[in-house]
MIBA-97983 format. One record per residue (C-alpha): chain; z, y, x. Coordinates in steps of 0.2 Angstrom, whole numbers, plus 5000, padded with zeros to 4 digits. Last residue first. Layout:
ch A, up Z, north Y, east X
...
END
This chain:
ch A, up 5027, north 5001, east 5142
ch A, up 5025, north 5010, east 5127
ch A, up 5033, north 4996, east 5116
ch A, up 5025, north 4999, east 5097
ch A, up 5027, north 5011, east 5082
ch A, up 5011, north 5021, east 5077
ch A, up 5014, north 5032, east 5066
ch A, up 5002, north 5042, east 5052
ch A, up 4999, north 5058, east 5044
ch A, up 4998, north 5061, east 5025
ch A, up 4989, north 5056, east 5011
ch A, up 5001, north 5043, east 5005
ch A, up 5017, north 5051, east 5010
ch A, up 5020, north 5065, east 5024
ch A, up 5009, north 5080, east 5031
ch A, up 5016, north 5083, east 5050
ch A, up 5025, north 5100, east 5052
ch A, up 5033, north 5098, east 5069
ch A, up 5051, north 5101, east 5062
ch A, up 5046, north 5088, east 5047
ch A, up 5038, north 5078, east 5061
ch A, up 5056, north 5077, east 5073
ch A, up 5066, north 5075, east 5060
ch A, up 5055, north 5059, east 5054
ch A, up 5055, north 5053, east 5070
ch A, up 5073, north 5056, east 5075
ch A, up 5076, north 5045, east 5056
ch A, up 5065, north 5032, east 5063
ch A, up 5073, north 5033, east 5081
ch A, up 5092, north 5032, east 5075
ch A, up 5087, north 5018, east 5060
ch A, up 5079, north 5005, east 5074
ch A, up 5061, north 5002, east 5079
ch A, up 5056, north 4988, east 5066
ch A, up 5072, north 4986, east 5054
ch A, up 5069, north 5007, east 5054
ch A, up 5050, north 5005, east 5049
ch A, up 5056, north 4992, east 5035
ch A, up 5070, north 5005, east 5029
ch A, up 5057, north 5018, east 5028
ch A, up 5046, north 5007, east 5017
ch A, up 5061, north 5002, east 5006
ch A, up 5064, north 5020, east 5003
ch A, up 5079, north 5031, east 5005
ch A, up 5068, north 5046, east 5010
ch A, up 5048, north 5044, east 5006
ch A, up 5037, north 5038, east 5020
ch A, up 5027, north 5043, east 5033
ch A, up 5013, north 5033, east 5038
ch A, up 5010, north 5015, east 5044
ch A, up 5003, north 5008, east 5062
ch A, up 5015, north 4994, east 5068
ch A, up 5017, north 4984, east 5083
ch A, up 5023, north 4967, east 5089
ch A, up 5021, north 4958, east 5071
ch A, up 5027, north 4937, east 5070
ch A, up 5044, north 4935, east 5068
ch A, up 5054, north 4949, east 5066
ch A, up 5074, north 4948, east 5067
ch A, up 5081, north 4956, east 5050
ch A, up 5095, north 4966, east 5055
ch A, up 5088, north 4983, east 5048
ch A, up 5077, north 4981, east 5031
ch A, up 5065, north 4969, east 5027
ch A, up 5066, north 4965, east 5007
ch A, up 5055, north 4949, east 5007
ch A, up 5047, north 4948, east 4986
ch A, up 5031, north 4939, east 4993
ch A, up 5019, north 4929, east 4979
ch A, up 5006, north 4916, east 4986
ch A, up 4995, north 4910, east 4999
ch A, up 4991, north 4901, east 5013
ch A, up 4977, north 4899, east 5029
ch A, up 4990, north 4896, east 5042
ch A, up 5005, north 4903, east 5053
ch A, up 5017, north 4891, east 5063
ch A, up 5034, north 4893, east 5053
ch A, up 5038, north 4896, east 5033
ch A, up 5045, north 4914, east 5040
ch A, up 5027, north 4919, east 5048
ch A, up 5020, north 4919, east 5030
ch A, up 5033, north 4933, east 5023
ch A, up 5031, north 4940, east 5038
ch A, up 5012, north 4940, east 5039
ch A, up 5013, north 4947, east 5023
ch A, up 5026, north 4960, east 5023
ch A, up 5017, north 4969, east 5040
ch A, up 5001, north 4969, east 5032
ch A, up 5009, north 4979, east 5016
ch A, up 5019, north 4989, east 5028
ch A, up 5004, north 4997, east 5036
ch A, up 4991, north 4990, east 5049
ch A, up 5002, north 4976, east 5056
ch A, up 4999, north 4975, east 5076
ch A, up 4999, north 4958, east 5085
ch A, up 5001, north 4959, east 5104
ch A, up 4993, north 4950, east 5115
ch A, up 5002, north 4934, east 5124
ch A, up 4989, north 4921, east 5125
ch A, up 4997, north 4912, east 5114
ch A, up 5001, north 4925, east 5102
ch A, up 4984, north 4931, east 5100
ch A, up 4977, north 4912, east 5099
ch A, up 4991, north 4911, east 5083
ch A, up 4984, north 4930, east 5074
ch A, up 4965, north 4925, east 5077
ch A, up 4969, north 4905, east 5067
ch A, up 4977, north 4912, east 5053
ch A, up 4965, north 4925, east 5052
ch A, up 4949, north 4914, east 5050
ch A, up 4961, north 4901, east 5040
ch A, up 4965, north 4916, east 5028
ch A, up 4979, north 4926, east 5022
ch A, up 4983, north 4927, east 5005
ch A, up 4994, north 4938, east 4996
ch A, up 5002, north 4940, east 4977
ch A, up 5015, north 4956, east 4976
ch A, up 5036, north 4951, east 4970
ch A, up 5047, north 4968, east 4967
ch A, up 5063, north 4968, east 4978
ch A, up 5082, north 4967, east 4972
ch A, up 5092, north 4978, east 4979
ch A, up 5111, north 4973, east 4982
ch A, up 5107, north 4971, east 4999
ch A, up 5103, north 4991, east 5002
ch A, up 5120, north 4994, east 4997
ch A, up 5122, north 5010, east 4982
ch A, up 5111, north 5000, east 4973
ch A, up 5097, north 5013, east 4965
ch A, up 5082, north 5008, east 4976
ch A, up 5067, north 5020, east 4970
ch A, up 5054, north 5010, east 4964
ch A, up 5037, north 5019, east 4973
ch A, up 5031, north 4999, east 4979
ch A, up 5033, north 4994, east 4961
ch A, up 5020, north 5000, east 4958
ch A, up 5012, north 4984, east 4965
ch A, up 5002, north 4982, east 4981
ch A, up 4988, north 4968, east 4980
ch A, up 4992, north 4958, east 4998
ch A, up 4974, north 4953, east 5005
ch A, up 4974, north 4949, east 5023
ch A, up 4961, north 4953, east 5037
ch A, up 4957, north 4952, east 5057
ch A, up 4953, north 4961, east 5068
ch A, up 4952, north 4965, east 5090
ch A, up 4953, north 4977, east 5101
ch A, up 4941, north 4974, east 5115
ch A, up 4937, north 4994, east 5119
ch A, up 4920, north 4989, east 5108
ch A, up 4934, north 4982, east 5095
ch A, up 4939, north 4998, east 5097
ch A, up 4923, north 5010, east 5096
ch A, up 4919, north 5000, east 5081
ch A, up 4935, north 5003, east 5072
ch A, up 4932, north 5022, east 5075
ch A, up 4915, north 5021, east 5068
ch A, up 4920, north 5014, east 5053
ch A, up 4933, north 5026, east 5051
ch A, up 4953, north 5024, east 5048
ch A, up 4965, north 5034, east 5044
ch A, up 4965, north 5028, east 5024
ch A, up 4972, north 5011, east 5033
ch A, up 4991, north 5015, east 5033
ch A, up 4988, north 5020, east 5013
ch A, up 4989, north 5003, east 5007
ch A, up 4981, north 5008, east 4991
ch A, up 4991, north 5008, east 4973
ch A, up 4989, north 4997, east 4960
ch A, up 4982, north 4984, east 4969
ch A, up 4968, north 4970, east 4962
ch A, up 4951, north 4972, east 4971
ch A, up 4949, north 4962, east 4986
ch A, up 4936, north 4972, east 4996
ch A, up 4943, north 4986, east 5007
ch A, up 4938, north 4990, east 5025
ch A, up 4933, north 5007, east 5024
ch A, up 4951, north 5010, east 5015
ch A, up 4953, north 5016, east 4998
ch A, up 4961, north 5033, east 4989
ch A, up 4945, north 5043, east 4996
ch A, up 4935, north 5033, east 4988
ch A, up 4939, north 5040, east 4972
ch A, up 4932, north 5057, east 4977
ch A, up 4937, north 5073, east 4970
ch A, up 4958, north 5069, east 4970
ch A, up 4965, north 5080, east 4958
ch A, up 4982, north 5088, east 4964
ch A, up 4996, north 5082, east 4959
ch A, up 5004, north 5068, east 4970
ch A, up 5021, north 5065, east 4970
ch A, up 5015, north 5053, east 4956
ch A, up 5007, north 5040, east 4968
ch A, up 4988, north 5041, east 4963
ch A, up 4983, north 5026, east 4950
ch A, up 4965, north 5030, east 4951
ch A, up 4955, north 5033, east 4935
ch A, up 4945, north 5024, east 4925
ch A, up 4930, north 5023, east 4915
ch A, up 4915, north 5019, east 4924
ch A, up 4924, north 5009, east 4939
ch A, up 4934, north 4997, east 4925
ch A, up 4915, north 4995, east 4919
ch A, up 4911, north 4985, east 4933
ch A, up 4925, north 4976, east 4933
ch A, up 4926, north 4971, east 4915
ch A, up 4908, north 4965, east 4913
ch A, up 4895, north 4972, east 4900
ch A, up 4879, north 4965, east 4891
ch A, up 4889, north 4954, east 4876
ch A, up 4901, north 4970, east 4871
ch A, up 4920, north 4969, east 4880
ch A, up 4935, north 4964, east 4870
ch A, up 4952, north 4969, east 4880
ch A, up 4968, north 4960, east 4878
ch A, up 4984, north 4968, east 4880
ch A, up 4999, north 4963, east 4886
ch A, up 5013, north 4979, east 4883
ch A, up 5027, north 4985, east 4895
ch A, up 5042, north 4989, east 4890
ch A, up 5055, north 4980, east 4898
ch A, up 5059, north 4968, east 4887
ch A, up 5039, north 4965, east 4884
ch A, up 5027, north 4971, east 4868
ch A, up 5014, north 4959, east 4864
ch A, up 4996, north 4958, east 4862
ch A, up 4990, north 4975, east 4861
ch A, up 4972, north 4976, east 4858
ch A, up 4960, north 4984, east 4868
ch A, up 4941, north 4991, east 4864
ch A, up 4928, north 4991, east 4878
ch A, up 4912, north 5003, east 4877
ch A, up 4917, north 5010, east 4862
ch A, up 4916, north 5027, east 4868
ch A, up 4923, north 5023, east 4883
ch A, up 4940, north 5016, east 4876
ch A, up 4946, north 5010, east 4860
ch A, up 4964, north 5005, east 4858
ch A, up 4970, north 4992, east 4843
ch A, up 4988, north 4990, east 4839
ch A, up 4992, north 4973, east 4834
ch A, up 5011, north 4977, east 4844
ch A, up 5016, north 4995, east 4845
ch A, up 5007, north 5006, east 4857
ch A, up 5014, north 5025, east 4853
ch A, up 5011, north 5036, east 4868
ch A, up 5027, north 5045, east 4871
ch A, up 5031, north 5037, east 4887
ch A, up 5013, north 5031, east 4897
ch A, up 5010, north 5015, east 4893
ch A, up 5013, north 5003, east 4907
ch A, up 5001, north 4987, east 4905
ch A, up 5001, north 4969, east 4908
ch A, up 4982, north 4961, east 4908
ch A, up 4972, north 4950, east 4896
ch A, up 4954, north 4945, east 4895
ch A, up 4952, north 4935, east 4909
ch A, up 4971, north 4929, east 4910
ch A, up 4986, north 4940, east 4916
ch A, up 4979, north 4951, east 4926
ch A, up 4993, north 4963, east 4933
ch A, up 4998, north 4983, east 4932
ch A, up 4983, north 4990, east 4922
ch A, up 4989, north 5009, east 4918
ch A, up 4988, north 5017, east 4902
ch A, up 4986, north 5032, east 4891
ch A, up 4984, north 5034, east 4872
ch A, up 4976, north 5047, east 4862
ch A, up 4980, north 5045, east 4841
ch A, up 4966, north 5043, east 4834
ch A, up 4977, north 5037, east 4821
ch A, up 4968, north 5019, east 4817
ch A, up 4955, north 5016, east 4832
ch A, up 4973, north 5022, east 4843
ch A, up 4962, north 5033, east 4858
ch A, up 4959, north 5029, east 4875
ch A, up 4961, north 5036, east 4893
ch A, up 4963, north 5022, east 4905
ch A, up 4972, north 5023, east 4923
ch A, up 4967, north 5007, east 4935
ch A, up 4954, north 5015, east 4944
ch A, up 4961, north 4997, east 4953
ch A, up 4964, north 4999, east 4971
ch A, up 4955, north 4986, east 4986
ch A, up 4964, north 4976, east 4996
ch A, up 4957, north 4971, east 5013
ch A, up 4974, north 4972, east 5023
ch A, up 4971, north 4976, east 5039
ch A, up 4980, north 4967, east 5053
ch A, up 4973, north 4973, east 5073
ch A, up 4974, north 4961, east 5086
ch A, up 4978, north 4967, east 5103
ch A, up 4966, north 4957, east 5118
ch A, up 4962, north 4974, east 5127
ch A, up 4977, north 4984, east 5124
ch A, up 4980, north 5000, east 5110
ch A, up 4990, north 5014, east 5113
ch A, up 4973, north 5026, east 5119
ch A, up 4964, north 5019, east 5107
ch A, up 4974, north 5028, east 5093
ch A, up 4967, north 5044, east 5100
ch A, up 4957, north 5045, east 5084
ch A, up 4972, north 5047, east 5073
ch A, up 4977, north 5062, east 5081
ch A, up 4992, north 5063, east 5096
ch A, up 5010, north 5069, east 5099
ch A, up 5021, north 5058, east 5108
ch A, up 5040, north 5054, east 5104
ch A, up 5049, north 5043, east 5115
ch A, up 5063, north 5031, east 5104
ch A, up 5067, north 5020, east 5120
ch A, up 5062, north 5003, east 5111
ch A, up 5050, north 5007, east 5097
ch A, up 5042, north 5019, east 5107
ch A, up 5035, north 5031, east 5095
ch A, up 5018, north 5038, east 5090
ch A, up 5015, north 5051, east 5079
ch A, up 4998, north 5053, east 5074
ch A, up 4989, north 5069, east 5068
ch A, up 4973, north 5067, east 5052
ch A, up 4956, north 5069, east 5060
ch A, up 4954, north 5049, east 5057
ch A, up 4949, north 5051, east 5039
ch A, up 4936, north 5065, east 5044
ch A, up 4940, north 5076, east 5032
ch A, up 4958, north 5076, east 5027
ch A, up 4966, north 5072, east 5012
ch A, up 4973, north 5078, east 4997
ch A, up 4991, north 5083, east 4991
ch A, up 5000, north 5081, east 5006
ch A, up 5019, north 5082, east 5005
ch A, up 5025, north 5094, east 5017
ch A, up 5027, north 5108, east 5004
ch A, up 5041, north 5099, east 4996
ch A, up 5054, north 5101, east 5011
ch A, up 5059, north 5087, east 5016
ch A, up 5077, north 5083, east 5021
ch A, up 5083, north 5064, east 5027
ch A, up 5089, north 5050, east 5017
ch A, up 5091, north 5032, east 5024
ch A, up 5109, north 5031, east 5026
ch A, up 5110, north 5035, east 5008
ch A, up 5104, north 5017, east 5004
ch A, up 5120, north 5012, east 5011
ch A, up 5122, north 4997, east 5025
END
């Protein structure tokens, strides 16, 4: 299978650049996975698709303001960076933005002063270690929410006013680089009003990487080679997601980065309490194990993410779907409208 049969036509100006007030105003798609039917919803009628006894993944992680302005402490030269990993508790793995000179022993203040950087090393493939030096009376964390920016996908231009915006209701594990945008739809109030329906939740943490927006450049989709992302999934969880199969409720991954985990976790055999680093590449052919239903957004052409919503509801349907919202004028990508893949029936 090419990556090329995963392209389809999008004009630019369906690519939301903020959005929507209230998170769950936003219009839902939602497909029958097995007969391809197309309805025509908002995010607030998710309900209505949703059983008594379903369980609901969310995935608790929580974005970095990962994007740092600084200046070279001997040029004063302006440096941009993003924080990709944590390496130790002083040290993470950067991408310099190109042009911005970083050499090795170069020293990067930030803030004012308020944390000063030292590049460590420089990697093979361009990324630099540094290590940050804090003042006595300050902590990383807290001070990574005064100075930084949010990592928004780059297809994004506009500037987002309110850094909340780009996080979930239900987030709390910081460490992704970019959020897992399937949840932004939801409200508290409307997750109350469903487990009140007796929809059930239950949490995983999976830290998205950038290299969720790496294009696939192998002309076969095998040939690609997926990024690796940390995940844990809890006993609490483990337990919810095994009593829902036995009973024979549905399990529903809210957004790809949920659906990867359990998965990746699913493959080892009876769920339980784990974690660890995920690299599955899900794409047509591969058999599911554990998810019944999935809620994601719309994604970009010859993606892995598209070609994980086409393994789940077949590549005719997705690419119908994605016809079908481009003629019906849905908002695609991060800030964009959502489906809701499942059996109707």
């Amino acid at each position: 299978m090419k990556t090329s049969d995963f392209y389809y036509e999008l004009p630019p100006e369906l690519i939301a650049q903020t959005p929507l007030e209230p998170r769950d105003s936003s219009r839902l798609m939602v497909l029958d996975r097995t007969s391809g039917e197309i309805i025509h919803r908002h995010f607030r009628d998710i309900g209505a698709y949703l059983h008594p006894g379903d369980l609901l993944v969310l995935n608790n992680s929580r974005v970095l303001p990962a994007r740092l302005f600084g200046r070279r402490e001997d040029t004063g030269g302006d440096v941009e960076l993003l924080l990709l990993e944590q390496k130790s508790q002083d040290s993470w793995e950067t991408l310099v933005k190109p042009g911005k000179r970083a050499r090795e022993g170069a020293r990067i203040v930030f803030g004012d002063g308020l944390l000063t950087g030292e590049i460590a090393a420089v990697q093979e493939d361009g990324n630099r270690i540094i290590r940050f030096e804090l003042r006595e009376d300050e902590a990383f964390f807290p001070l990574l929410d005064r100075l930084g920016q949010m990592p928004l996908p780059p297809y994004i231009t506009a500037e987002l006013a309110d850094q909340e915006r780009y996080q979930t209701v239900y987030s709390k594990t910081v460490g992704s680089a970019a959020a897992p945008t399937a949840g932004l739809h939801f409200t508290p109030q409307l997750l109350d009003a469903l487990r009140a329906g007796g929809v059930e939740t239950a949490e995983v943490t999976l830290h998205v990487g950038l290299g969720t927006f790496r294009p696939v450049k192998a002309e076969e989709i095998a040939d690609h080679h997926m990024h690796s992302e940390h995940y844990w999934i809890p006993a609490e969880t483990a337990e919810r997601i095994n009593a829902a199969k036995a009973r024979g409720s549905r399990v529903i991954a809210v957004g790809t980065t949920s659906c990867r985990t359990l998965e990746s976790a699913a493959a080892q055999g009876e769920l339980r309490a784990c974690s660890g680093s995920t690299d599955i590449f899900i794409y047509p052919g591969y058999q599911f194990r554990c998810i019944d239903g999935l809620i994601t957004n719309f994604h970009l052409p010859e993606s892995t993410l598209i070609m994980l919503t086409a393994a789940f509801c077949g590549r005719e349907n997705i690419l119908r779907a994605y016809k079908t919202g481009v003629r019906e004028g849905y908002r695609f990508f991060s800030f964009g409208d959502a489906m809701f893949i499942g059996d109707l029936t």
